[in-house]
C-alpha positions as semicolon CSV with decimal commas, in nm:
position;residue;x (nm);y (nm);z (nm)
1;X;-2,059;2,489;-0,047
2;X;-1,749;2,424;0,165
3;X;-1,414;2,315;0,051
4;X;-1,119;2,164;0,266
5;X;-0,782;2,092;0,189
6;X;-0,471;1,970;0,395
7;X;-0,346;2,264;0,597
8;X;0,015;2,433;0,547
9;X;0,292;2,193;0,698
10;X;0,026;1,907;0,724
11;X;0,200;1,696;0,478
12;X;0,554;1,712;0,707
13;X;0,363;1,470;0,919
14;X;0,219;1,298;0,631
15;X;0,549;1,244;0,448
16;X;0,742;1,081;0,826
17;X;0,451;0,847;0,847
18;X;0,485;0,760;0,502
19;X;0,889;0,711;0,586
20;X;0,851;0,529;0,890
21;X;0,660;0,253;0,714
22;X;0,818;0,240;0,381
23;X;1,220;0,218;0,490
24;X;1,179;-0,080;0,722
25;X;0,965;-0,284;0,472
26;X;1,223;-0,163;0,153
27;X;1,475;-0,252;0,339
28;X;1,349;-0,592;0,492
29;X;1,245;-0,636;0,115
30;X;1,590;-0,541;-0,009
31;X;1,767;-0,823;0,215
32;X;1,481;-1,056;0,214
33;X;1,567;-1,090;-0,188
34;X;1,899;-1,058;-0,138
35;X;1,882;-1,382;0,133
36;X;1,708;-1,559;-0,117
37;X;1,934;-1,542;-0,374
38;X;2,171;-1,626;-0,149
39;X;2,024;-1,966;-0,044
40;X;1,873;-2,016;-0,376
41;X;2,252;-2,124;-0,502
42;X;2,298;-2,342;-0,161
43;X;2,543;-2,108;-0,040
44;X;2,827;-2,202;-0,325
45;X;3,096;-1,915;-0,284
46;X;3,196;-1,738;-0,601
47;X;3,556;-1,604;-0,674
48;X;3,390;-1,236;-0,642
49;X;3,247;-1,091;-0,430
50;X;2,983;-0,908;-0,510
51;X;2,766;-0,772;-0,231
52;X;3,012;-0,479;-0,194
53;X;2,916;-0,400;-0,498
54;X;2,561;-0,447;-0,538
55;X;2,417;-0,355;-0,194
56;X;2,527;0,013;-0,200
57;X;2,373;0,031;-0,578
58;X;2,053;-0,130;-0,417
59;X;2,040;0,111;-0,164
60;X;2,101;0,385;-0,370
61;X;1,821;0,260;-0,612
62;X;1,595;0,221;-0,306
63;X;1,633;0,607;-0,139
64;X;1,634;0,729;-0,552
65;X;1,231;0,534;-0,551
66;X;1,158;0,667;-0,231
67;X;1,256;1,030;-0,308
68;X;1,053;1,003;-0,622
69;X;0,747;0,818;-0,440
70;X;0,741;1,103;-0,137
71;X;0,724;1,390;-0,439
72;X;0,402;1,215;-0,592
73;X;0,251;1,203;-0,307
74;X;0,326;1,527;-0,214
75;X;0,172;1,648;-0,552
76;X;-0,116;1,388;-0,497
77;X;-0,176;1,567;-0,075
78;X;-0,132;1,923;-0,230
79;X;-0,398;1,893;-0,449
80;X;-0,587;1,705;-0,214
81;X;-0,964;1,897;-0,208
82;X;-1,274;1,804;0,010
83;X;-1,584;1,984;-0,102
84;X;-1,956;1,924;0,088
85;X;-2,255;2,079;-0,102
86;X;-2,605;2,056;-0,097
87;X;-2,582;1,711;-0,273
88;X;-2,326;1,530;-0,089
89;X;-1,922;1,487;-0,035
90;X;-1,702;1,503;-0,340
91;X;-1,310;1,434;-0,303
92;X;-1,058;1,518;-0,601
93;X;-0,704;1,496;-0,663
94;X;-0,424;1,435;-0,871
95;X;-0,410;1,185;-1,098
96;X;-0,676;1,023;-0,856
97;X;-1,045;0,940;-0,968
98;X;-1,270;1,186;-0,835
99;X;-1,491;1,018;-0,546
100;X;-1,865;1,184;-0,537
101;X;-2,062;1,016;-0,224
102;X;-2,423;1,199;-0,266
103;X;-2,640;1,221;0,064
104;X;-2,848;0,947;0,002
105;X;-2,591;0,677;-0,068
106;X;-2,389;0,796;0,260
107;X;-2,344;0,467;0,435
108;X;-2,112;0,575;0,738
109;X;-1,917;0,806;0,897
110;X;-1,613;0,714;1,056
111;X;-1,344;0,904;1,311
112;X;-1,057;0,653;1,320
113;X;-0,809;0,686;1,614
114;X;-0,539;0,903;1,460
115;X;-0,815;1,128;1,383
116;X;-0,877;1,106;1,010
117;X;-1,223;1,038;0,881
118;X;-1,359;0,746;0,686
119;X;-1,676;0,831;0,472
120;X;-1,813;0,561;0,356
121;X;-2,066;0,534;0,005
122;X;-2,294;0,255;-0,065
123;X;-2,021;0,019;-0,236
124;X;-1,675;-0,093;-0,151
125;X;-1,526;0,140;-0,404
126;X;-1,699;0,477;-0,304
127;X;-1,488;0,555;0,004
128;X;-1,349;0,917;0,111
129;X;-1,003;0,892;0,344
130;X;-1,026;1,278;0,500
131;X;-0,652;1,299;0,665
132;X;-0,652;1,444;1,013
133;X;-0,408;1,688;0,845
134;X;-0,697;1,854;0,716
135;X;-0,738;2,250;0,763
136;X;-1,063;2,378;0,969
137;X;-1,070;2,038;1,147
138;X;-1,336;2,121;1,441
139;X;-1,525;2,292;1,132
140;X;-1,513;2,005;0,903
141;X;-1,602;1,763;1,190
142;X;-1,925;1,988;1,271
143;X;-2,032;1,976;0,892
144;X;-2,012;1,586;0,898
145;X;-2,181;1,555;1,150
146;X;-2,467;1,728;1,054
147;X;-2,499;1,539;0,725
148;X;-2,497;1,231;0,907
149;X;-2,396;1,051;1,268
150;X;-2,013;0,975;1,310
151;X;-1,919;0,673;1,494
152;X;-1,583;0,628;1,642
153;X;-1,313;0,408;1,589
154;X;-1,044;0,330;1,871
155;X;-0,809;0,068;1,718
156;X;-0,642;0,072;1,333
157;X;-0,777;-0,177;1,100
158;X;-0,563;-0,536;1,182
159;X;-0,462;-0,480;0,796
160;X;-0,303;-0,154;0,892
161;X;-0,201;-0,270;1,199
162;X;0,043;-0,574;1,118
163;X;0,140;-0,429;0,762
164;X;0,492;-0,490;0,891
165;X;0,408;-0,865;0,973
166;X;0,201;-0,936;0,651
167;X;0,572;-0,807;0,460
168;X;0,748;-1,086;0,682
169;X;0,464;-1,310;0,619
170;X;0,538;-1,302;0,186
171;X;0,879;-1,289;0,213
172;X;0,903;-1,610;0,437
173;X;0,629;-1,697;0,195
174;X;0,875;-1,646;-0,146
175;X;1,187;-1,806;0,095
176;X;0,940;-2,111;0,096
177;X;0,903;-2,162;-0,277
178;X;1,234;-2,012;-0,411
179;X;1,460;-2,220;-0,152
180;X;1,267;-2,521;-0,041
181;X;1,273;-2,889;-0,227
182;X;0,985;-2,991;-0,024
183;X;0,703;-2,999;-0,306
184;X;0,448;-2,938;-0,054
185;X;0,584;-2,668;0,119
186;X;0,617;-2,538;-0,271
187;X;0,253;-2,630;-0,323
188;X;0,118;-2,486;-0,023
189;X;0,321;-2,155;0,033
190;X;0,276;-2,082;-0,330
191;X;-0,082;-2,101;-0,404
192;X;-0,116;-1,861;-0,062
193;X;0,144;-1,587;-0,218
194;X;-0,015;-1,634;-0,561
195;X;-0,404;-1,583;-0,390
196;X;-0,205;-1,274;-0,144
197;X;-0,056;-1,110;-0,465
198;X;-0,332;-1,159;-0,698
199;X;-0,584;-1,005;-0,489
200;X;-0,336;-0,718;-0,413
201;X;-0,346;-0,609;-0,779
202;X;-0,678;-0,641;-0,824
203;X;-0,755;-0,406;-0,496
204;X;-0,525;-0,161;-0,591
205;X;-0,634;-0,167;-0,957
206;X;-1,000;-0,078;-0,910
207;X;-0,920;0,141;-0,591
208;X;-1,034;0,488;-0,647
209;X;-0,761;0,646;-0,315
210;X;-0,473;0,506;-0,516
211;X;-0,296;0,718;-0,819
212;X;-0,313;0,646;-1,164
213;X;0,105;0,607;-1,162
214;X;0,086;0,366;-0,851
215;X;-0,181;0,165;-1,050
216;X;0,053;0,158;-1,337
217;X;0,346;0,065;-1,154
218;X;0,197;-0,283;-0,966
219;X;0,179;-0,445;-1,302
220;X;0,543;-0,548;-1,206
221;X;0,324;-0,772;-0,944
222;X;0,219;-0,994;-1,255
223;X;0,620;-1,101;-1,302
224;X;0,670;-1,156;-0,949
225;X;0,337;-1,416;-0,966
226;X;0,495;-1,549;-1,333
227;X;0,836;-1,606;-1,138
228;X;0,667;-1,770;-0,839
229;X;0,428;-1,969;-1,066
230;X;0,735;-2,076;-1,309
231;X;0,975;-2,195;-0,966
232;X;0,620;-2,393;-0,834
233;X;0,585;-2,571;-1,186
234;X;0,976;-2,634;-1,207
235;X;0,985;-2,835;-0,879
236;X;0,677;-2,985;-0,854
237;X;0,722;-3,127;-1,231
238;X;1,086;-3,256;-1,076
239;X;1,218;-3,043;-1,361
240;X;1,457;-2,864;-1,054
Protein backbone atom coordinates (compact mmCIF):
# COMPACT_ATOMS: atom_id res chain seq x y z
CA UNK A 1 0.00 0.00 0.00
CA UNK A 2 1.11 3.55 -0.86
CA UNK A 3 -0.21 6.74 0.48
CA UNK A 4 0.26 10.39 -0.97
CA UNK A 5 -0.54 13.57 0.33
CA UNK A 6 0.10 17.27 -0.83
CA UNK A 7 3.73 18.06 -0.13
CA UNK A 8 4.95 20.86 2.49
CA UNK A 9 4.32 24.45 0.91
CA UNK A 10 2.13 22.81 -1.89
CA UNK A 11 -0.94 24.49 -0.75
CA UNK A 12 0.92 28.25 -1.10
CA UNK A 13 0.34 27.59 -4.74
CA UNK A 14 -2.94 26.09 -4.16
CA UNK A 15 -4.30 28.94 -2.01
CA UNK A 16 -2.94 32.02 -5.06
CA UNK A 17 -4.78 29.99 -7.60
CA UNK A 18 -7.65 29.79 -5.49
CA UNK A 19 -7.18 33.89 -5.00
CA UNK A 20 -6.62 34.71 -8.43
CA UNK A 21 -9.98 33.29 -9.43
CA UNK A 22 -12.14 34.09 -6.54
CA UNK A 23 -11.30 38.14 -6.08
CA UNK A 24 -12.07 39.09 -9.68
CA UNK A 25 -15.40 37.12 -9.81
CA UNK A 26 -16.37 38.50 -5.87
CA UNK A 27 -15.65 41.51 -6.89
CA UNK A 28 -17.32 41.60 -10.45
CA UNK A 29 -20.17 39.94 -8.33
CA UNK A 30 -20.01 42.63 -5.67
CA UNK A 31 -20.56 45.55 -8.37
CA UNK A 32 -22.54 43.52 -10.72
CA UNK A 33 -25.34 43.54 -7.70
CA UNK A 34 -24.54 46.68 -6.73
CA UNK A 35 -25.23 48.00 -10.69
CA UNK A 36 -28.33 46.32 -10.52
CA UNK A 37 -29.71 47.82 -7.76
CA UNK A 38 -28.71 50.77 -9.08
CA UNK A 39 -30.71 50.56 -12.37
CA UNK A 40 -33.35 48.56 -10.77
CA UNK A 41 -34.72 52.13 -9.18
CA UNK A 42 -34.11 53.91 -12.80
CA UNK A 43 -31.37 55.82 -11.45
CA UNK A 44 -33.73 58.12 -8.96
CA UNK A 45 -31.10 59.93 -6.62
CA UNK A 46 -31.75 59.69 -2.93
CA UNK A 47 -30.94 62.54 -0.36
CA UNK A 48 -28.07 60.02 1.01
CA UNK A 49 -25.70 58.75 -0.16
CA UNK A 50 -25.04 55.60 0.60
CA UNK A 51 -22.35 53.80 -1.38
CA UNK A 52 -19.71 55.37 0.94
CA UNK A 53 -21.16 53.59 3.29
CA UNK A 54 -22.04 50.31 2.08
CA UNK A 55 -19.21 49.46 -0.37
CA UNK A 56 -16.38 49.45 2.23
CA UNK A 57 -18.82 47.14 4.56
CA UNK A 58 -19.22 44.94 1.33
CA UNK A 59 -15.77 44.70 0.87
CA UNK A 60 -14.98 44.06 4.20
CA UNK A 61 -17.70 41.26 4.26
CA UNK A 62 -16.18 39.92 1.02
CA UNK A 63 -12.14 39.58 2.22
CA UNK A 64 -13.90 38.35 5.96
CA UNK A 65 -15.66 35.12 3.41
CA UNK A 66 -12.64 34.76 1.62
CA UNK A 67 -10.32 34.51 4.66
CA UNK A 68 -12.71 32.00 6.09
CA UNK A 69 -13.15 30.04 2.62
CA UNK A 70 -9.03 29.86 2.08
CA UNK A 71 -8.84 28.25 5.92
CA UNK A 72 -11.38 25.39 4.89
CA UNK A 73 -9.73 24.62 2.22
CA UNK A 74 -6.63 24.63 3.73
CA UNK A 75 -8.02 22.12 6.37
CA UNK A 76 -9.84 20.26 3.45
CA UNK A 77 -5.79 20.12 1.22
CA UNK A 78 -4.06 19.21 4.61
CA UNK A 79 -5.91 16.33 5.11
CA UNK A 80 -5.94 15.60 1.63
CA UNK A 81 -4.72 11.54 1.43
CA UNK A 82 -4.24 9.37 -1.77
CA UNK A 83 -3.83 5.73 -0.95
CA UNK A 84 -3.32 2.82 -3.97
CA UNK A 85 -3.60 -0.81 -2.70
CA UNK A 86 -4.00 -4.01 -4.08
CA UNK A 87 -7.74 -3.23 -4.77
CA UNK A 88 -7.72 0.07 -6.30
CA UNK A 89 -7.40 4.09 -5.55
CA UNK A 90 -9.10 5.43 -2.48
CA UNK A 91 -9.10 9.38 -1.81
CA UNK A 92 -10.22 10.86 1.72
CA UNK A 93 -10.53 14.10 3.26
CA UNK A 94 -12.13 16.44 5.38
CA UNK A 95 -15.50 16.77 5.60
CA UNK A 96 -15.34 15.25 1.97
CA UNK A 97 -16.97 11.78 1.01
CA UNK A 98 -14.40 9.28 0.74
CA UNK A 99 -13.96 8.31 -3.12
CA UNK A 100 -12.91 4.37 -3.50
CA UNK A 101 -12.29 3.67 -7.46
CA UNK A 102 -11.45 -0.31 -7.30
CA UNK A 103 -9.29 -1.68 -10.32
CA UNK A 104 -11.92 -3.01 -12.21
CA UNK A 105 -14.23 -0.01 -12.42
CA UNK A 106 -11.04 2.27 -13.40
CA UNK A 107 -12.36 3.99 -16.47
CA UNK A 108 -9.41 6.52 -17.24
CA UNK A 109 -6.49 8.05 -16.36
CA UNK A 110 -5.93 11.49 -17.02
CA UNK A 111 -2.64 14.04 -16.82
CA UNK A 112 -4.27 17.44 -17.39
CA UNK A 113 -1.93 20.30 -18.47
CA UNK A 114 -1.10 21.90 -15.14
CA UNK A 115 -0.10 18.52 -14.20
CA UNK A 116 -2.73 17.19 -11.83
CA UNK A 117 -4.33 13.86 -12.48
CA UNK A 118 -7.91 12.98 -13.26
CA UNK A 119 -8.89 9.31 -12.28
CA UNK A 120 -11.78 8.52 -13.52
CA UNK A 121 -14.45 5.46 -12.00
CA UNK A 122 -17.19 3.95 -13.91
CA UNK A 123 -19.89 6.79 -13.14
CA UNK A 124 -19.93 10.52 -13.22
CA UNK A 125 -19.70 10.72 -9.49
CA UNK A 126 -16.63 8.39 -8.81
CA UNK A 127 -13.88 10.81 -9.86
CA UNK A 128 -10.34 11.34 -8.03
CA UNK A 129 -8.77 15.16 -8.68
CA UNK A 130 -4.85 14.21 -7.61
CA UNK A 131 -3.35 18.01 -7.39
CA UNK A 132 0.01 18.37 -9.07
CA UNK A 133 0.94 19.62 -5.56
CA UNK A 134 1.15 16.17 -4.64
CA UNK A 135 4.42 14.79 -2.77
CA UNK A 136 6.49 11.84 -4.62
CA UNK A 137 5.07 13.10 -7.96
CA UNK A 138 7.42 11.03 -10.53
CA UNK A 139 6.56 8.11 -7.92
CA UNK A 140 2.92 8.52 -7.91
CA UNK A 141 2.88 8.98 -11.74
CA UNK A 142 4.88 5.51 -12.11
CA UNK A 143 2.25 3.72 -9.79
CA UNK A 144 -0.65 5.00 -12.07
CA UNK A 145 0.63 4.05 -14.67
CA UNK A 146 1.10 0.68 -13.93
CA UNK A 147 -2.49 0.19 -12.76
CA UNK A 148 -3.63 1.46 -15.91
CA UNK A 149 -2.58 3.69 -19.26
CA UNK A 150 -2.59 7.58 -18.70
CA UNK A 151 -3.62 9.69 -21.50
CA UNK A 152 -2.75 13.28 -21.69
CA UNK A 153 -4.56 16.30 -21.67
CA UNK A 154 -3.12 19.65 -23.27
CA UNK A 155 -5.93 22.24 -22.89
CA UNK A 156 -8.28 22.96 -19.50
CA UNK A 157 -11.78 21.88 -19.74
CA UNK A 158 -13.80 25.05 -21.73
CA UNK A 159 -15.81 25.00 -18.23
CA UNK A 160 -12.61 25.79 -16.46
CA UNK A 161 -11.42 27.74 -19.03
CA UNK A 162 -14.07 30.69 -19.40
CA UNK A 163 -15.21 30.42 -15.61
CA UNK A 164 -14.58 34.16 -15.70
CA UNK A 165 -16.94 34.60 -18.81
CA UNK A 166 -19.72 32.16 -17.60
CA UNK A 167 -19.72 34.86 -14.16
CA UNK A 168 -20.26 37.76 -16.84
CA UNK A 169 -22.57 35.58 -18.68
CA UNK A 170 -25.27 35.31 -15.23
CA UNK A 171 -24.75 38.53 -14.17
CA UNK A 172 -25.70 40.13 -17.62
CA UNK A 173 -28.13 37.28 -17.32
CA UNK A 174 -29.78 38.70 -13.68
CA UNK A 175 -29.20 42.58 -15.31
CA UNK A 176 -31.68 41.12 -17.98
CA UNK A 177 -34.52 40.10 -15.69
CA UNK A 178 -34.02 42.50 -12.69
CA UNK A 179 -33.74 45.75 -15.03
CA UNK A 180 -35.44 45.02 -18.29
CA UNK A 181 -39.42 45.69 -19.09
CA UNK A 182 -39.09 43.72 -22.16
CA UNK A 183 -41.18 40.49 -21.13
CA UNK A 184 -39.27 38.48 -23.48
CA UNK A 185 -36.00 39.37 -22.67
CA UNK A 186 -37.53 38.49 -18.95
CA UNK A 187 -38.84 35.21 -20.37
CA UNK A 188 -35.89 34.20 -22.16
CA UNK A 189 -32.87 35.31 -19.91
CA UNK A 190 -34.72 33.90 -16.99
CA UNK A 191 -35.60 30.44 -17.80
CA UNK A 192 -31.59 30.20 -18.98
CA UNK A 193 -30.34 31.53 -15.33
CA UNK A 194 -33.04 29.43 -13.66
CA UNK A 195 -31.83 26.02 -15.94
CA UNK A 196 -27.75 27.57 -15.21
CA UNK A 197 -28.48 27.81 -11.39
CA UNK A 198 -30.57 24.85 -10.94
CA UNK A 199 -28.23 22.53 -12.41
CA UNK A 200 -25.38 24.21 -10.41
CA UNK A 201 -26.95 23.03 -7.13
CA UNK A 202 -27.72 19.91 -8.14
CA UNK A 203 -23.87 19.25 -9.40
CA UNK A 204 -22.46 20.52 -6.47
CA UNK A 205 -24.97 18.72 -4.21
CA UNK A 206 -24.25 15.15 -5.28
CA UNK A 207 -20.47 15.98 -6.03
CA UNK A 208 -18.29 13.83 -3.96
CA UNK A 209 -14.74 16.67 -4.50
CA UNK A 210 -16.89 19.32 -2.87
CA UNK A 211 -17.13 19.73 1.20
CA UNK A 212 -19.93 19.02 3.22
CA UNK A 213 -19.91 23.04 4.42
CA UNK A 214 -19.73 24.21 0.65
CA UNK A 215 -22.73 21.83 0.00
CA UNK A 216 -24.47 23.42 2.85
CA UNK A 217 -23.78 26.82 1.98
CA UNK A 218 -25.30 26.80 -1.97
CA UNK A 219 -28.72 26.35 -0.54
CA UNK A 220 -28.62 30.25 -0.60
CA UNK A 221 -28.77 29.39 -4.59
CA UNK A 222 -32.54 28.35 -4.00
CA UNK A 223 -33.36 32.30 -2.92
CA UNK A 224 -31.44 33.68 -5.64
CA UNK A 225 -33.77 31.25 -8.20
CA UNK A 226 -37.04 32.29 -5.78
CA UNK A 227 -35.95 36.07 -6.36
CA UNK A 228 -35.38 35.59 -10.09
CA UNK A 229 -38.54 33.41 -10.44
CA UNK A 230 -40.70 36.05 -8.25
CA UNK A 231 -39.19 39.37 -10.63
CA UNK A 232 -40.09 36.89 -13.98
CA UNK A 233 -43.75 36.28 -12.59
CA UNK A 234 -44.07 40.08 -11.47
CA UNK A 235 -43.46 41.43 -15.01
CA UNK A 236 -44.66 39.01 -17.15
CA UNK A 237 -48.15 39.01 -15.09
CA UNK A 238 -47.85 43.11 -15.73
CA UNK A 239 -48.00 43.14 -11.93
CA UNK A 240 -44.48 45.55 -12.29
Amino acid sequence: MEQFKIRNGGFKEIRKALLIKAIPMSLLATFGGLAISHFNTNGEQSDVNIFPIVIPIILGAMAFGLYRAINNQKKIYDSYRLTLDINGITREQHNTPTITISKTDLNEIVKNSNGSFTIKGNSDVNVIGVPSQIDDYEKLEKLLSEIGQISSKTSEPLFQKYTGLLSILIIGLMAAVFISKDKIIVGVFGSILLVILGYSFFEVRRSKNIDSKTKRGVWWLLLVAASIAGAMYMKLSGLQ
